[in-house]
C-alpha positions in Angstrom: 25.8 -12.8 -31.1 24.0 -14.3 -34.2 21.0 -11.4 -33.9 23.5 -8.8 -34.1 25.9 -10.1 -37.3 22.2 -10.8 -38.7 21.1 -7.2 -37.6 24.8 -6.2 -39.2 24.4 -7.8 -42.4 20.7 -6.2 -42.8 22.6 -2.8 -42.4 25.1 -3.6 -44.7 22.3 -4.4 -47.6 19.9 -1.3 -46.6 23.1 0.7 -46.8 24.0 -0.6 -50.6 19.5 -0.4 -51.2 19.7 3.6 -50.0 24.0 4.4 -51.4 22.4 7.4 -53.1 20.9 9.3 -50.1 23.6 8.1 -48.1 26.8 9.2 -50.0 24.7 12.5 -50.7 24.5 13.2 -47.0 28.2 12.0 -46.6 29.3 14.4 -49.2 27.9 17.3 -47.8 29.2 17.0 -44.1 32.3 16.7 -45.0 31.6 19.6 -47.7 30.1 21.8 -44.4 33.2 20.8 -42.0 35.9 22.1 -44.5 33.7 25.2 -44.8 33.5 25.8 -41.0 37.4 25.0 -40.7 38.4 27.9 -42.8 36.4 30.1 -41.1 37.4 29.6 -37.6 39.0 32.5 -35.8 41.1 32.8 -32.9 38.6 32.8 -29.8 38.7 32.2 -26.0 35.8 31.4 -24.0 36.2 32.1 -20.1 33.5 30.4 -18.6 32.8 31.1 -14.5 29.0 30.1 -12.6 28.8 31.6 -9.3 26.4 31.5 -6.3 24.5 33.7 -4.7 24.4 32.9 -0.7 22.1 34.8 0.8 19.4 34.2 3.8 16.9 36.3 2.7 15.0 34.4 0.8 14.7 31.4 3.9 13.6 34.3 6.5 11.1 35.9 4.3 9.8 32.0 3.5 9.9 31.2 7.6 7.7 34.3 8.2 5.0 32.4 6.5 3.0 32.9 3.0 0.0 33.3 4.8 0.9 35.8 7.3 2.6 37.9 4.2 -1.2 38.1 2.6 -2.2 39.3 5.8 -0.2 42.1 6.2 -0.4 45.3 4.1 1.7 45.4 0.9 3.3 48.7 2.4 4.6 46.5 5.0 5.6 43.4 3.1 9.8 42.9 3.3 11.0 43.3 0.1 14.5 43.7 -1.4 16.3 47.1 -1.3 15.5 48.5 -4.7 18.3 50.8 -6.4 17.1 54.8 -7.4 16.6 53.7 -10.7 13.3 51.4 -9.2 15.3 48.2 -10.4 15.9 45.3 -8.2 19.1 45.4 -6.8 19.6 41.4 -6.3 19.6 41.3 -10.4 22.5 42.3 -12.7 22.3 45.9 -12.4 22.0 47.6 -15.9 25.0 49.7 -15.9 27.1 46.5 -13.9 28.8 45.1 -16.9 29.6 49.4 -18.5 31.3 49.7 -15.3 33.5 46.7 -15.7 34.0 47.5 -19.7 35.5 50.5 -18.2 37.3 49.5 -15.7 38.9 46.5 -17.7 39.8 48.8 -20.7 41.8 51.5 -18.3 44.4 48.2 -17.8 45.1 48.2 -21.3 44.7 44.5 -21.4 43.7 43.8 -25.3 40.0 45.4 -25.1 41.1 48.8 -26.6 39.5 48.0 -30.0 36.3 47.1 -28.6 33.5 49.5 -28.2 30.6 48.9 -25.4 28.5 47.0 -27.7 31.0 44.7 -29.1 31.5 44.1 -25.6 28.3 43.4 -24.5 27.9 40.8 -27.7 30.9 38.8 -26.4 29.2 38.7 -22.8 26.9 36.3 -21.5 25.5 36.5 -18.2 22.7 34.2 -17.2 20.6 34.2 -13.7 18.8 31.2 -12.7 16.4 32.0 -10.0 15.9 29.0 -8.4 19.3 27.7 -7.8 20.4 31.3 -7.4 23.4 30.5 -9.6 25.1 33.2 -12.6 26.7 31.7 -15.3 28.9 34.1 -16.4 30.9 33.6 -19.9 33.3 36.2 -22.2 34.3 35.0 -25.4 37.5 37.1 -26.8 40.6 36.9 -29.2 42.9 37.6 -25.4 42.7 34.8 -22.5 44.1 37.1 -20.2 41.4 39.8 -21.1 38.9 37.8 -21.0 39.6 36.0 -17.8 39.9 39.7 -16.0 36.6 40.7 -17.3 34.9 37.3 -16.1 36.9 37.9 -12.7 35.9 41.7 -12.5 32.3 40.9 -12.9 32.6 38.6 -10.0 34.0 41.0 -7.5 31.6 43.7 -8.4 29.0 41.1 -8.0 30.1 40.1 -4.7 30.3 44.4 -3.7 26.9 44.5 -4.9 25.3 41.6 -2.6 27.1 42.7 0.5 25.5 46.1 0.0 21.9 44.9 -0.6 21.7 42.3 2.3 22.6 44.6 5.0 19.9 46.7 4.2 17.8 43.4 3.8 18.6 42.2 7.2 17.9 45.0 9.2 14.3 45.4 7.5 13.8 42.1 8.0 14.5 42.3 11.9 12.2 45.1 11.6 9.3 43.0 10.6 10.7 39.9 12.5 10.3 41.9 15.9 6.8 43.4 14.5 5.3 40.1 13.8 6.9 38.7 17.3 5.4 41.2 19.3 1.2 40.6 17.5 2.0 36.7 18.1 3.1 37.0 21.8 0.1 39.1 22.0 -2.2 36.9 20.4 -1.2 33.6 21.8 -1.8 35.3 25.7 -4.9 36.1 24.8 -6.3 32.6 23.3 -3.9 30.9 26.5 -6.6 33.1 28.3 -9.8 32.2 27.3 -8.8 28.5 27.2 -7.8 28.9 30.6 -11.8 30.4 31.7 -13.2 28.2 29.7 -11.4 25.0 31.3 -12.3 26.8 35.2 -16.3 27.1 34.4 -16.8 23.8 32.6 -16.0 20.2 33.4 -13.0 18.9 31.1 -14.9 16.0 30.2 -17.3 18.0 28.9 -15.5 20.0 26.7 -13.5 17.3 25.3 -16.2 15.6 23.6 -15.9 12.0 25.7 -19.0 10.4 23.9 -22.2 10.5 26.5 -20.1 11.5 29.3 -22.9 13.9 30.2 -25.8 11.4 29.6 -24.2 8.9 32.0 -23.9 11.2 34.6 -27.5 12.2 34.3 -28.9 8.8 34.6 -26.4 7.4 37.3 -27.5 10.6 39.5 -31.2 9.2 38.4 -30.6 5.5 39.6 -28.5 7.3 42.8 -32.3 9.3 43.4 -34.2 6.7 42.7 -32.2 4.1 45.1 -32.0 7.1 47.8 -36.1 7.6 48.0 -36.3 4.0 48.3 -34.2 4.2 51.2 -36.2 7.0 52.3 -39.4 5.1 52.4 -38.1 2.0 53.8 -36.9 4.3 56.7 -40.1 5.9 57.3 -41.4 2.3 57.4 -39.2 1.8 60.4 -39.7 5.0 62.0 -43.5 4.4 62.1 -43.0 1.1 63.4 -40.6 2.7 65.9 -42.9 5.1 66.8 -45.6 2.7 67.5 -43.6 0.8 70.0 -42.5 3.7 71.9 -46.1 5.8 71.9 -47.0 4.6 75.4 -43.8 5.4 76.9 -42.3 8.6 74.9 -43.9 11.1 73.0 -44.2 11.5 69.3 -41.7 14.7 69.2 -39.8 13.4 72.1 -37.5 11.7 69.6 -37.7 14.2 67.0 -36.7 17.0 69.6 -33.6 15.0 70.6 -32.2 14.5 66.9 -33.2 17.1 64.9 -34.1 20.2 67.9 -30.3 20.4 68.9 -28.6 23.6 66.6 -25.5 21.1 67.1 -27.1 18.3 65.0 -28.6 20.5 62.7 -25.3 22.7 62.0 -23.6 19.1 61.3 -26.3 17.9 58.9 -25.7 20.3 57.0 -21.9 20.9 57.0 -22.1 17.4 55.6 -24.5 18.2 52.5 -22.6 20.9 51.6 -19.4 18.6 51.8 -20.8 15.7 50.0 -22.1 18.3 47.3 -18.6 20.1 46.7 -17.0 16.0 46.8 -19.8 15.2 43.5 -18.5 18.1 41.9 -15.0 18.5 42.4 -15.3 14.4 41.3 -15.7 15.2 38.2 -13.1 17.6 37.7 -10.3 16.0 39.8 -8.8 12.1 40.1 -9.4 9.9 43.7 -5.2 11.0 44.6 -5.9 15.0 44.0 -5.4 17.0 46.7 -8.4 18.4 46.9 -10.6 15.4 46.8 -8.5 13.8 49.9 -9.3 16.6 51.8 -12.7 16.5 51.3 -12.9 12.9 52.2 -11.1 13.6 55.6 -13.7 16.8 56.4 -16.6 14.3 55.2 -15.3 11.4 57.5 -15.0 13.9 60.8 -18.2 15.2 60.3 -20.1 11.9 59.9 -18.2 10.7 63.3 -19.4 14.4 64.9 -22.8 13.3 64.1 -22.5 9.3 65.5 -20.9 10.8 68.7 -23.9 13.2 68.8 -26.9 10.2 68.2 -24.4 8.5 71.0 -24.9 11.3 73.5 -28.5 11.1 72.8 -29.1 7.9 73.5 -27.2 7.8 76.5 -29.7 10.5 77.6 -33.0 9.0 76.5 -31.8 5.7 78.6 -31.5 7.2 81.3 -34.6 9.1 81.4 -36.7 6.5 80.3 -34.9 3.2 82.8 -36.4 1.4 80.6 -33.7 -1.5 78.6 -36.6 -1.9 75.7 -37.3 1.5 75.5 -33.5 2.9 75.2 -32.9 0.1 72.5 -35.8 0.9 70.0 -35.3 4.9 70.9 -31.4 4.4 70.2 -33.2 2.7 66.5 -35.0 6.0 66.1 -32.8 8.2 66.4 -30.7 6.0 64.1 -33.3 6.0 61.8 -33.6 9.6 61.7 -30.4 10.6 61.2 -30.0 8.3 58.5 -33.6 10.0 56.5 -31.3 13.2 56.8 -28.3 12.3 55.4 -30.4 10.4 52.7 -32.9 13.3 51.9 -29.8 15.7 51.8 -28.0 13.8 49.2 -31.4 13.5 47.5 -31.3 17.6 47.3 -27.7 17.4 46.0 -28.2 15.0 43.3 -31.3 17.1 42.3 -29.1 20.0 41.9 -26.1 18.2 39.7 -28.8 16.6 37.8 -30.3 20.5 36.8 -26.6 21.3 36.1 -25.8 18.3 33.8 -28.8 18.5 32.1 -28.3 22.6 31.6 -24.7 21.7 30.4 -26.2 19.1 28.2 -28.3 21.5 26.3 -25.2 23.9 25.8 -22.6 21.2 25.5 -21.9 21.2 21.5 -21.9 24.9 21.3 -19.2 25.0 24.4 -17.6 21.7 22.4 -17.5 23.7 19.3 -15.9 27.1 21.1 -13.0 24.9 22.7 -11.7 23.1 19.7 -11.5 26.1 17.9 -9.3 27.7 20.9 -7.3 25.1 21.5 -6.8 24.6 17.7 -6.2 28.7 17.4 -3.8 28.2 20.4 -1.9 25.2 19.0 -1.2 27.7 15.7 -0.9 30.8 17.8 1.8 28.8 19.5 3.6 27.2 16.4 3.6 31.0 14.9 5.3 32.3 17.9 7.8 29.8 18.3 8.9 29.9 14.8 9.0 34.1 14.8 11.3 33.6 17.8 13.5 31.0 16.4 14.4 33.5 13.4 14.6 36.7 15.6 17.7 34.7 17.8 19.4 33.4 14.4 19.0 37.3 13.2 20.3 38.7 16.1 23.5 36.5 16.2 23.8 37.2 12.2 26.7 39.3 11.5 27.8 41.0 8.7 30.5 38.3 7.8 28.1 36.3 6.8 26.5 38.4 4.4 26.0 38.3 1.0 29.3 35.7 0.4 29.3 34.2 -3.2 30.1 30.9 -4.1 32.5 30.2 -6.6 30.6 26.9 -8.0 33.4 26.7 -11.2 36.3 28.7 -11.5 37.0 31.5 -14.5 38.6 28.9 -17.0 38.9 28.3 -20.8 36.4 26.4 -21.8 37.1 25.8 -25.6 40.0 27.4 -27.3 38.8 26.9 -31.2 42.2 28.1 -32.1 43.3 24.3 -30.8 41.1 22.9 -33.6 43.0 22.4 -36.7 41.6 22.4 -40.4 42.4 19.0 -40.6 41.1 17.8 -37.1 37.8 19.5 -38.2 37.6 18.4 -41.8 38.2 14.5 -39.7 35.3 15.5 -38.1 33.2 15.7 -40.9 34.1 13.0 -42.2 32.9 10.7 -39.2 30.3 12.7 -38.8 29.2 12.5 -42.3 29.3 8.4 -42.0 27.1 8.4 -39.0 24.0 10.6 -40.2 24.6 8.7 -43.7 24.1 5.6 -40.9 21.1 7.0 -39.5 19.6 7.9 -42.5 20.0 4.2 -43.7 18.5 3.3 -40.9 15.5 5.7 -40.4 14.8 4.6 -44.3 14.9 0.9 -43.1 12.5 1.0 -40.1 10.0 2.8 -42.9 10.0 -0.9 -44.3 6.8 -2.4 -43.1 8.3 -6.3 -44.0 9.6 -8.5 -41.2 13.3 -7.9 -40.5 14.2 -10.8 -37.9 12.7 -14.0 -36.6 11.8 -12.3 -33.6 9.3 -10.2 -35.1 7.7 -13.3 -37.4 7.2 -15.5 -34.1 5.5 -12.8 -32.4 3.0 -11.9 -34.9 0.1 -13.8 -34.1 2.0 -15.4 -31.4 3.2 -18.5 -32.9 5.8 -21.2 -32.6 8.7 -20.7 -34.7 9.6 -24.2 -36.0 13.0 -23.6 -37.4 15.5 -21.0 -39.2 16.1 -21.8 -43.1 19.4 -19.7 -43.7 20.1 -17.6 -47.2 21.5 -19.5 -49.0 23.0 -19.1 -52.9 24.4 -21.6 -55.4 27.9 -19.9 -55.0 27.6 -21.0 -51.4 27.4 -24.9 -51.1 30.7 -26.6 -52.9 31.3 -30.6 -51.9 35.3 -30.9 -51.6 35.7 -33.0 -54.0 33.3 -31.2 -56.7 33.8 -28.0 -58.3 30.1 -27.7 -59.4 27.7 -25.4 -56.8 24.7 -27.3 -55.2 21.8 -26.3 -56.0 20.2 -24.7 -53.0 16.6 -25.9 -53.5 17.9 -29.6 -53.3 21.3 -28.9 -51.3 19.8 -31.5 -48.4 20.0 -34.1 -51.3 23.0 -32.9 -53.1 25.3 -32.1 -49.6 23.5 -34.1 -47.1 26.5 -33.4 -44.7 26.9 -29.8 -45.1 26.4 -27.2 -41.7 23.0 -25.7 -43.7 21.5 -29.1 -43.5 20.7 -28.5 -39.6 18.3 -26.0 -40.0 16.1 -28.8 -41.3 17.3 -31.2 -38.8 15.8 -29.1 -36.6 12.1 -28.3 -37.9 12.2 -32.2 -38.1 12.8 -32.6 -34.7 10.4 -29.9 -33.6 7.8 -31.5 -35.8 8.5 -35.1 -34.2 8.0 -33.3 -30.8 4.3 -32.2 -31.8 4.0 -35.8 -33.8 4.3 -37.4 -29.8 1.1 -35.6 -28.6 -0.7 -36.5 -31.8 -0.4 -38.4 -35.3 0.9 -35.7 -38.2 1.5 -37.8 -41.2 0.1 -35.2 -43.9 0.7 -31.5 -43.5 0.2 -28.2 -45.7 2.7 -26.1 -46.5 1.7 -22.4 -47.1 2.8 -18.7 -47.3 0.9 -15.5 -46.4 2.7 -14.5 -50.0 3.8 -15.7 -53.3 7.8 -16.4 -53.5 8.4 -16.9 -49.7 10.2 -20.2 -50.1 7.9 -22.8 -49.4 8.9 -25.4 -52.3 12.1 -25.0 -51.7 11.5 -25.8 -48.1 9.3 -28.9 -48.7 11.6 -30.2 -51.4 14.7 -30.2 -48.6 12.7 -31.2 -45.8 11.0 -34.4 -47.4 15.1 -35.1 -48.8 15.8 -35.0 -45.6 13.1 -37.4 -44.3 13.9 -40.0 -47.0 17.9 -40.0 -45.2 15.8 -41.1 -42.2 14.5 -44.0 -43.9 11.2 -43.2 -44.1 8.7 -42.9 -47.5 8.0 -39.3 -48.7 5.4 -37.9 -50.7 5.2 -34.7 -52.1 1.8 -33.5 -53.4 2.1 -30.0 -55.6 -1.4 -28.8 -55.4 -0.1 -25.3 -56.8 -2.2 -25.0 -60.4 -1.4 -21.1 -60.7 2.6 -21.3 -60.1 3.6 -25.3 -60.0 6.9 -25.5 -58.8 8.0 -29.3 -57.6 8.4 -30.1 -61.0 11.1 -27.8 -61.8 13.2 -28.4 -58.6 13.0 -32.1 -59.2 13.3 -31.8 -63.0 10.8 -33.8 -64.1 7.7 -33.6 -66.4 3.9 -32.4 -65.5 2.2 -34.4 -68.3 -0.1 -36.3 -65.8 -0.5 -35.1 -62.1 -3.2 -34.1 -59.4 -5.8 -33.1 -61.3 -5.9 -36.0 -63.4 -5.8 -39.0 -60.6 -8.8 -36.7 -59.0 -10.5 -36.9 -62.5 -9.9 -40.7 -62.7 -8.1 -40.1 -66.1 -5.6 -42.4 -65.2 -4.3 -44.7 -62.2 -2.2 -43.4 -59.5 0.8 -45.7 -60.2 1.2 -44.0 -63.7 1.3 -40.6 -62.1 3.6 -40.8 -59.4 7.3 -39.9 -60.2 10.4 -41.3 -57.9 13.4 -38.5 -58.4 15.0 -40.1 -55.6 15.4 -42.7 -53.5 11.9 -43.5 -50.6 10.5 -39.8 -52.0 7.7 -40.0 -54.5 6.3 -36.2 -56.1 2.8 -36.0 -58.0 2.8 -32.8 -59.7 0.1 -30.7 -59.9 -1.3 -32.3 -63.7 -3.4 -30.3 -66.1 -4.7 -26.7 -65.2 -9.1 -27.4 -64.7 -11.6 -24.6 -64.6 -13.5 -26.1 -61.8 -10.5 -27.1 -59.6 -12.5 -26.3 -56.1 -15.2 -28.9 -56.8 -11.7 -31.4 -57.0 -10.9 -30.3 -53.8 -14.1 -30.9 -52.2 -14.8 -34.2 -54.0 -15.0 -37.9 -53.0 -12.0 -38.3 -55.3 -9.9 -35.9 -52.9 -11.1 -38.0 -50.0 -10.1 -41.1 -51.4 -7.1 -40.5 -52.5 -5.9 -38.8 -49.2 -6.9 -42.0 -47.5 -5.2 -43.9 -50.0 -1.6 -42.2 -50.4 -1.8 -42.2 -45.8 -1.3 -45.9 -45.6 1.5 -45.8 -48.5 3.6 -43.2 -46.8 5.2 -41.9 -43.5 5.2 -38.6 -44.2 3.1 -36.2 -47.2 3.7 -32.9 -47.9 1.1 -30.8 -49.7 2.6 -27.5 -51.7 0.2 -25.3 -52.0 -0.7 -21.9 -53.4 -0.1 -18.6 -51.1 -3.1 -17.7 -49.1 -3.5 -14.0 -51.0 -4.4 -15.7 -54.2 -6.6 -18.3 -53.7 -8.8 -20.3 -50.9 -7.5 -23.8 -52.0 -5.6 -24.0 -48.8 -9.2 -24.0 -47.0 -10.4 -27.1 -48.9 -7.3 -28.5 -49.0 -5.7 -28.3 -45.4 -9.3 -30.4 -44.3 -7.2 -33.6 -45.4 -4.3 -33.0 -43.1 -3.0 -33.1 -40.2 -1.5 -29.7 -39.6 -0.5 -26.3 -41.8 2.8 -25.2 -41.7 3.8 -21.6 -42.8 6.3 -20.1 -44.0 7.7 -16.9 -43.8 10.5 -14.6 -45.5 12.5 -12.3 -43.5 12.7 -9.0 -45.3 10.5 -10.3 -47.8 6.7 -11.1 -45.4 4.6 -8.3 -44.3 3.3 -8.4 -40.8 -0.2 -7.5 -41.6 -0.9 -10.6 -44.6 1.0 -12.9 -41.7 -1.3 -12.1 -39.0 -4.6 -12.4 -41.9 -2.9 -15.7 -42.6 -3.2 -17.1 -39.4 -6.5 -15.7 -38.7 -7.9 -17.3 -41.6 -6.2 -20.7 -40.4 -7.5 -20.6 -37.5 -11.3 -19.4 -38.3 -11.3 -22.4 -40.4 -10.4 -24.7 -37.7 -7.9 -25.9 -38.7 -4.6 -26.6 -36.7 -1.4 -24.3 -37.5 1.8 -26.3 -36.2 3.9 -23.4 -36.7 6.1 -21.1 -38.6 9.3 -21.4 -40.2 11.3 -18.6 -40.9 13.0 -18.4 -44.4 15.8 -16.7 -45.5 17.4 -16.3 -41.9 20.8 -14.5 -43.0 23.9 -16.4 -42.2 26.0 -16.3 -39.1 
């Protein structure tokens, strides 16, 4: 609430600073309303925006951009064009003649109108992508111009119907086309993805990483294990043979297992079975069809051949009466069944080994040939489905449907300028005129590169604001009972009870905060500028101090502009300069204005000042003048004109700056505290002077 009276009373003084530009821009609004008031005729404006509703657009969109390049540009669907060559959805040329025409037949207040006064009073405008038209007729006759705005709509709504029934059926046309190529095309790529899933394994094509490798090597390890068994059979057979070559001859055994056409015709029923199992494995699960009824041939023709080796054993026992001899001839025979079935699975892996390794070879270009049909069918699909989808919605399209038109807002007056009196519009100007006189004010303000509020002072540099000193004038501090005005550069002296006084209350208490961290006994008091306040502030602050009870000295270290003995009214005979000169004693120098607050002015202007400031004397006397006092307060020059604050600030505890709202410019603030803090020394904050009152 108190930034925006503060923001408020800133107006109210830019406005007086700029009055010239100001009541010059005032004066001729109000000068350019009264002219536009006597020139206002009696004028209607019928005002109507319409839609166009047609499907056209979406089909021709569904049929794909991509299959539109495709086709030839003979073939491509486009909107009926008129004789003329021009494009029938737009405004046809002659559209609003033939309403001039019509309208001025009803003898409704366009007779004095020619074509082209006509046309100057229309507006139509077409925006394509919302597929709206704004129509609007400005006349001296609502009535005329409302059937004008309504005749352009019907004739509007006569001219759509006519173009999309033509539209529709060409775009069947091409619908069905397009339908027809897709159905074609998808069969054809269902087709070859179907041959090329029946001559390879799905597995293979698929890409299932080192499918084809693991095959190869488990039918290696199944080869490998198989000749093993092989050997270790012959093993036994020799051994067999051994045993029995007394008693039965070497193709005795041989004749009976492998001689009968029975035995042999079984042997190999069961390759062939056991090869057609390996390779319909691959293709098909353990529950498929097809795989259980290969198990169950392959399970009847092994117990074929055991009732066979049965039968033969029965027959060489009997032969030979002989219990040892049928036993190790029953092994035998065993034995050689068993190298059989072993070396006929041995063939069979051979072969699906050649195969996997041939499929191997060719397996990335097959890979490569059935992603891109299964990819061409997924889109050859897609295409189809999406062709068919807009052939059913065109073939239950009707003509009811066509071409309607939205009415989005209704033919009505928009503005009737008749309705706008001289003196409602010479009003206007005159509120008008205030406001750009109000922005003018303004844009000239923000040209102003000083600080306008306290905001903009604490965040330059970033620093803490200490306090708010408010504006304050002799004409504003009265005490009831006197009827002279305090002097504001001593009003925390003169009205030490007064509402203004708490501004310094405050900096006090925010510089007793920083005092509990660390001791602050003697602080400098600067300005990035000359005439920003900082006297004045010191001179109130160390008044208010002394109320506190405590011992105040105020050092004016100021030798170009030397203010402290002005606002305490007291001589400059003897100050600074000459205690630091040991001219005199410091008990002869120091002046009491007031009770527990000593000043030392700043004595007798010296050429070589600095070397003062940098001299034992200096040090001295700071040490001195610390253990006297509770607080010291060192008013120095601004930092633009002079360094002294460098030398000077080396004896204290803490700088303090002050600032002047509408008075300090950013850019000497923010050099300020730069050159503060390049000299190390500590800046306990800003205080903001000025503030303007609440």
């Amino acid at each position: 609430m108190n930034q925006s009276k503060k923001s408020w009373h800133q107006y109210w003084l830019a406005l007086k600073y700029y009055k010239s530009p100001a009541i010059a821009i005032f004066l001729s609004t109000i000068i350019l309303a009264i002219t536009a008031a006597l020139k206002i005729e009696r004028t209607y404006t019928v005002n109507s925006i319409i839609q166009l509703e047609s499907p056209n657009q979406e089909i021709i969109d569904a049929l794909g951009q991509e299959e539109a390049d495709k086709s030839n540009n003979s073939e491509n669907i486009e909107p009926e064009t008129s004789e003329t060559g021009e494009i029938s959805e737009e405004p046809a040329a002659n559209l609003p003649k033939q309403v001039f025409e019509q309208v001025q037949a009803t003898d409704n207040g366009l007779e004095d109108l020619d074509y082209n006064q006509f046309a100057e009073n229309l507006e139509i405008k077409n925006d394509s992508l919302s597929d709206t038209i704004e129509i609007t007729y400005s006349g001296k006759d609502i009535d005329s111009s409302k059937l004008v705005v309504n005749s352009l709509i019907e004739s509007y709504r006569e001219q759509q119907a006519q173009t999309e029934i033509s539209n529709v059926e060409k775009i069947k046309d091409k619908v069905n086309q397009q339908l027809t190529v897709a159905d074609k095309n998808a069969t054809e790529i269902a087709n070859k993805l179907k041959a090329l899933l029946t001559k390879y394994d799905r597995n293979i094509l698929e890409s299932k990483p080192d499918y084809l490798t693991n095959k190869i090597k488990e039918l290696e390890e199944k080869i490998a294990a198989a000749k093993s068994k092989i050997k270790e059979v012959d093993d036994e057979i020799a051994g067999l043979k051994t045993k029995l070559g007394l008693n039965l001859s070497p193709n005795a055994i041989a004749g009976e297992v492998s001689d009968s056409p029975e035995q042999q015709q079984l042997l190999e029923k069961l390759q062939e079975v056991e090869t057609q199992l390996i390779i319909e494995g691959a293709r098909f699960n353990s529950q498929s069809p097809v795989i259980i009824n290969l198990e169950a041939e392959k399970a009847k023709l092994e117990a074929q051949i055991k009732d066979q080796n049965i039968a033969t054993q029965q027959y060489v026992s009997v032969n030979q009466n002989n219990n040892s001899i049928a036993e190790n001839t029953e092994k035998l025979v065993g034995y050689e069944a068993e190298k059989k079935s072993l070396s006929a699975k041995v063939a069979s892996w051979e072969i699906d080994k050649a195969r996997y390794q041939k499929d191997n070879a060719i397996a990335p270009e097959v890979q490569q040939q059935y992603q891109e049909l299964v990819s061409k069918n997924k889109r050859a699909k897609e295409k189809y489905n999406k062709l068919l989808t807009k052939a059913q919605q065109l073939d239950i399209f009707s003509e009811d449907n066509i071409a309607q038109i939205k009415i989005i807002t209704p033919p009505q007056v928009k503005k009737s300028l008749a309705s706008w009196n001289k003196e409602i519009i010479a009003a206007s100007g005159v509120g008008l005129g205030f406001m750009l006189a109000f922005v003018a004010v303004l844009i000239l303000e923000k040209r102003n590169p000083t600080l306008k509020n306290i905001a903009e002072i604490g965040e330059v540099g970033n620093s803490k604001v200490l306090g708010e000193i408010p504006n304050l004038r002799k004409s504003d501090f009265h005490i009831s009972h006197r009827c002279d005005p305090v002097d504001p550069e001593r009003f925390v002296l003169e009205a030490p009870y007064s509402v203004a006084c708490e501004s310094y209350k405050i900096v006090y208490d925010n510089l007793a905060q920083i005092s509990s961290n660390q001791v602050i006994k003697t602080i400098t008091v600067t300005s990035s500028n000359t005439a920003e306040g900082k006297s004045t502030f010191i001179a109130n602050l160390a008044a208010l101090t002394t109320q506190l009870g405590k011992k105040v000295l105020i050092i004016d270290t100021n030798l170009h502009t030397p203010k402290q003995k002005a606002i305490w009214r007291i001589d400059n005979n003897l100050g600074l300069t000459d205690i630091l000169k040991k001219d005199v004693e410091f008990d002869n120098v120091v002046q009491a204005p007031s009770l527990n607050l000593n000043v030392i002015t700043a004595g007798s202007m010296v050429e070589d000042y600095l070397s003062l400031w940098q001299s034992e004397s200096m040090k001295e006397f700071m040490l001195h003048v610390r253990e006297k006092y509770d607080l010291i307060l060192l008013d120095t020059s601004a930092v633009d004109l002079s360094t002294d604050i460098l030398n000077i600030s080396q004896f204290t505890d803490g700088i303090i700056l002050v600032g002047r709202i509408g008075f300090t410019n950013p850019h000497k603030l923010l050099e300020a505290q730069e050159l503060i803090k390049a000299s190390n020394q500590e800046l306990l904050g800003i205080v903001v002077n000025d503030k303007f009152k609440s």
